[in-house]
FITORTI-429340 format. One record per residue (C-alpha): residue number from 1; chain; z, x, y. Coordinates in nm, 3 decimals. Example, Ala and Ser with C-alpha at 12.3 -4.5 7.8 and 13.67 -1.06 7.14 Angstrom:
residues 2
[atom 1 A [0.780 1.230 -0.450]] [atom 2 A [0.714 1.367 -0.106]] 
//
This chain:
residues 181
[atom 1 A [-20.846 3.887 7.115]] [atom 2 A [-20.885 3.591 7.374]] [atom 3 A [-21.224 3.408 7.362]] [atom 4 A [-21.268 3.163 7.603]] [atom 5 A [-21.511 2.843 7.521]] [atom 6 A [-21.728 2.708 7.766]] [atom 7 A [-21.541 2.363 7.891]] [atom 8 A [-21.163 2.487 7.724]] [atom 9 A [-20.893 2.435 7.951]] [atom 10 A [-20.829 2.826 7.955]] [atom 11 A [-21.247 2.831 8.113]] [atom 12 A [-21.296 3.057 8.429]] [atom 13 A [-21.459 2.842 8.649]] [atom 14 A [-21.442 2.481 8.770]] [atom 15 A [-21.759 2.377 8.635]] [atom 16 A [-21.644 2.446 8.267]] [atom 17 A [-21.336 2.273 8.318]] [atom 18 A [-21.520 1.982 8.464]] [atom 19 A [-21.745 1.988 8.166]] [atom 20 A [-21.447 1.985 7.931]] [atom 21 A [-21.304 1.677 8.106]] [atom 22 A [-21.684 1.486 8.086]] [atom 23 A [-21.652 1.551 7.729]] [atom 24 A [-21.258 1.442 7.676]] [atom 25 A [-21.332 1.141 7.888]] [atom 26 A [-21.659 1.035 7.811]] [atom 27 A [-21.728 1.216 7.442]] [atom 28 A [-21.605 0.968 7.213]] [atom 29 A [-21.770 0.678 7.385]] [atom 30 A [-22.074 0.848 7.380]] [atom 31 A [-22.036 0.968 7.006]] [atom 32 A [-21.996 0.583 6.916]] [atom 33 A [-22.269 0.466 7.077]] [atom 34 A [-22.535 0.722 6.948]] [atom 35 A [-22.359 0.694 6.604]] [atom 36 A [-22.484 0.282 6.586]] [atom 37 A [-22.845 0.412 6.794]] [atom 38 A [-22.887 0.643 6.446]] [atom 39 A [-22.748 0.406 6.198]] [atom 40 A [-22.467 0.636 6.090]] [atom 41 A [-22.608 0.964 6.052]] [atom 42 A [-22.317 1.155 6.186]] [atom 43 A [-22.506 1.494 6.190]] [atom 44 A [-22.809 1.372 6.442]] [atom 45 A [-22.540 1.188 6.648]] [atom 46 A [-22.309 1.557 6.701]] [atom 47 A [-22.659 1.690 6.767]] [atom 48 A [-22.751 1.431 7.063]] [atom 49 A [-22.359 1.445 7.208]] [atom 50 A [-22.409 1.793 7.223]] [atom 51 A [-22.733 1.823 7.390]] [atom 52 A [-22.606 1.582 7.649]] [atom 53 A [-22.291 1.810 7.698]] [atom 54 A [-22.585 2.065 7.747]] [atom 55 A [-22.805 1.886 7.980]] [atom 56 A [-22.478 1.766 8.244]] [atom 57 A [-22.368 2.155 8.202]] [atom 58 A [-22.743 2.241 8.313]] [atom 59 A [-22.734 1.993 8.567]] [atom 60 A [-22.441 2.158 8.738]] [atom 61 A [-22.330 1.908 8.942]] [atom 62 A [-22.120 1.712 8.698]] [atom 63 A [-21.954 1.480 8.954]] [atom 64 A [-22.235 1.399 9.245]] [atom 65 A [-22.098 1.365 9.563]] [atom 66 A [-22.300 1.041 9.647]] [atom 67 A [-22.087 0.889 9.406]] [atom 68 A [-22.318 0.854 9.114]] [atom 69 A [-22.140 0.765 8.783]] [atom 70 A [-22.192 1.009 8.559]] [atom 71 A [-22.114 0.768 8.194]] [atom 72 A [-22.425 0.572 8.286]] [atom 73 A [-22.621 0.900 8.355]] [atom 74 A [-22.487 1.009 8.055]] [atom 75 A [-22.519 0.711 7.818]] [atom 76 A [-22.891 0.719 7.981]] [atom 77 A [-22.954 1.087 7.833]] [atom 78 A [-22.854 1.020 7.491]] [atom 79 A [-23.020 0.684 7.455]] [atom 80 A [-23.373 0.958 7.553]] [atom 81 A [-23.302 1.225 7.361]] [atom 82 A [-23.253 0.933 7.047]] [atom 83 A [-23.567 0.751 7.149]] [atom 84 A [-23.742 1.156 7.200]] [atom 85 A [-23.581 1.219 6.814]] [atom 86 A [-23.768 0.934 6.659]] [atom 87 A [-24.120 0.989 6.832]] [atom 88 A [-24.100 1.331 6.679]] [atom 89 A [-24.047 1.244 6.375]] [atom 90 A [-24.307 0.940 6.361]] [atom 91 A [-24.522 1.190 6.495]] [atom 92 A [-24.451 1.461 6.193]] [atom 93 A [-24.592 1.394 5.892]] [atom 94 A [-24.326 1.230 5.624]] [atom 95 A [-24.086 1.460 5.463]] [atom 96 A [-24.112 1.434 5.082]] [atom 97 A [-23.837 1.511 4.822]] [atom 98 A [-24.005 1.668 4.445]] [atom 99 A [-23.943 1.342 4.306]] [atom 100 A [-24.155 1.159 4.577]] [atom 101 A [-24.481 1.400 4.496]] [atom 102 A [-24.428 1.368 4.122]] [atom 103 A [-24.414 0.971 4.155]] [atom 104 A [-24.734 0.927 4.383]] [atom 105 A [-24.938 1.190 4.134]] [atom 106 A [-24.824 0.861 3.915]] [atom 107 A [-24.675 1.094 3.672]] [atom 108 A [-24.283 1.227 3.554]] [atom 109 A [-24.071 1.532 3.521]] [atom 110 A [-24.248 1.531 3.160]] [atom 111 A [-24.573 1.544 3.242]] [atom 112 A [-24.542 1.818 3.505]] [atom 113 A [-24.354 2.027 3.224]] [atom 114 A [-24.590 1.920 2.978]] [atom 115 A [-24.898 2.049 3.204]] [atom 116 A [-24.719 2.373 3.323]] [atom 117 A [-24.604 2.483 3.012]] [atom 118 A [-25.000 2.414 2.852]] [atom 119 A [-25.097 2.661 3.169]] [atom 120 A [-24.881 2.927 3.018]] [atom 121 A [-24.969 2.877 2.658]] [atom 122 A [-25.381 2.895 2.772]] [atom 123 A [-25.271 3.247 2.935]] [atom 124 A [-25.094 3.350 2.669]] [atom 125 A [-25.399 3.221 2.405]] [atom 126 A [-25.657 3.482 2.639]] [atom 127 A [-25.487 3.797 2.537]] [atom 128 A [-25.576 3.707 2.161]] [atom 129 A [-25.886 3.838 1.987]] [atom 130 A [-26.155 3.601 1.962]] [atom 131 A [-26.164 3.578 1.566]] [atom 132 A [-25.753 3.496 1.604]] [atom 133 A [-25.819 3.235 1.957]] [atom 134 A [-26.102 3.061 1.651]] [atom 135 A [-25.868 3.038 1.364]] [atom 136 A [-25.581 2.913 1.546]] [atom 137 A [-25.850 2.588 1.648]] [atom 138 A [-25.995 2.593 1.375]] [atom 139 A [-25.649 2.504 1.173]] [atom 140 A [-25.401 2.400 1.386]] [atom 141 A [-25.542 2.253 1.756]] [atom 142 A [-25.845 2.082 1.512]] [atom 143 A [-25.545 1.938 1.236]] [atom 144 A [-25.709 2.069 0.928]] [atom 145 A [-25.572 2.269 0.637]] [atom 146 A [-25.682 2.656 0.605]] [atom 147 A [-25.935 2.541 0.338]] [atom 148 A [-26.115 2.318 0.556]] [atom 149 A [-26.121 2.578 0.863]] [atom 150 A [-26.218 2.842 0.630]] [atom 151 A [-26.485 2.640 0.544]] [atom 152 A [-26.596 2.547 0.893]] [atom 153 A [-26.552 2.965 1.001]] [atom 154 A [-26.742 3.046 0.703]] [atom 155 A [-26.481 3.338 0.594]] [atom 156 A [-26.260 3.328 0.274]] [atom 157 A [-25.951 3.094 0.279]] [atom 158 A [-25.681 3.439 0.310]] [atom 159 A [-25.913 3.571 0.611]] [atom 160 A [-25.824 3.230 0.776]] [atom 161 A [-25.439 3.242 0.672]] [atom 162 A [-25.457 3.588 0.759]] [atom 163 A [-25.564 3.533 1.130]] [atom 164 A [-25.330 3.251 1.143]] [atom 165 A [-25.077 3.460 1.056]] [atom 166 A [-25.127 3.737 1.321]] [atom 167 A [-25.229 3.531 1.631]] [atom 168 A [-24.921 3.351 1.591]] [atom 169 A [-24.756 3.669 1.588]] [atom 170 A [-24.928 3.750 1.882]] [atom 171 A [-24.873 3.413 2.129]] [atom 172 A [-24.500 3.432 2.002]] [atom 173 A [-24.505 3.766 2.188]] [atom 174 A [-24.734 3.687 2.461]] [atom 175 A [-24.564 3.363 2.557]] [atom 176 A [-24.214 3.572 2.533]] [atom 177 A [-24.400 3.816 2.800]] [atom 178 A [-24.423 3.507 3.028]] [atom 179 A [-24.046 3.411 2.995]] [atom 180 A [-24.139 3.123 2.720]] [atom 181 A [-23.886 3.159 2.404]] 
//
């Protein structure tokens, strides 16, 4: 299989070869200098050296017959297209990592686990029967023994135990429906 690459020395036309010589001669130069222009981010700098490859192979007259230097021209385009890089971005609005959001809500990890995981159990407390949802306050989100809760519901102490009991039973499996264990 032979594949030819635009600017390899084994190109078809004169133009490609040209372009392969701009880039022997002038590439590493070039690299350097957008390299410092981006503070070291080697993958933007490969970006802008190859979009100025792009732009002289575009061009098509890589070596002007008037006797313009083409480094200058060259140095010229990548300085732009570094300059045209940043005023996009300033323009965007600022890319944010997880752990940016989470800090400016002014919470943690914790918190955010805390609240999603209180989400899941009030999903999983809806599919319970009402007398269950009441005993389940009534003892454990209120603190208080099954005496006292049976005495706030009204209803014998076993009745409250008894609900207890079953809407436990009940949120296990309804919270291991949602993937909680």
């Amino acid at each position: 299989m032979n594949v030819t690459v635009i600017g390899s020395a084994g190109a078809a036309t004169q133009e490609e070869r040209a372009l392969r010589a701009l880039y022997e001669e002038h590439g590493p130069a070039i690299y350097a200098y957008v390299l410092r222009l981006l503070s070291g981010d080697t993958h933007r700098t490969e970006d802008i050296v190859q979009e100025t490859l792009l732009r002289c192979w575009t061009k098509q007259n890589l070596v002007d017959d008037e006797g313009m230097a083409v480094r200058p021209w060259m140095f010229r385009v990548a300085r732009n297209l570094v300059i045209d890089g940043q005023r996009t971005r300033a323009a965007r609005p600022q890319e944010v990592s997880g752990a940016t959001w989470v800090s400016e809500l002014g919470t943690d990890a914790d918190d955010i686990d805390r609240l999603l995981s209180s989400i899941v159990v009030q999903d999983a407390l809806s599919v319970l029967t009402p007398a269950h949802r009441e005993a389940l306050r009534a003892t454990i989100f209120a603190d208080r023994t099954t005496q006292q809760a049976a005495e706030a519901l009204g209803v014998p102490q076993g009745t409250v135990k008894s609900r207890v009991y079953y809407a436990l039973r009940s949120l296990r499996t309804a919270l291991e429906e949602r993937g909680v264990r």
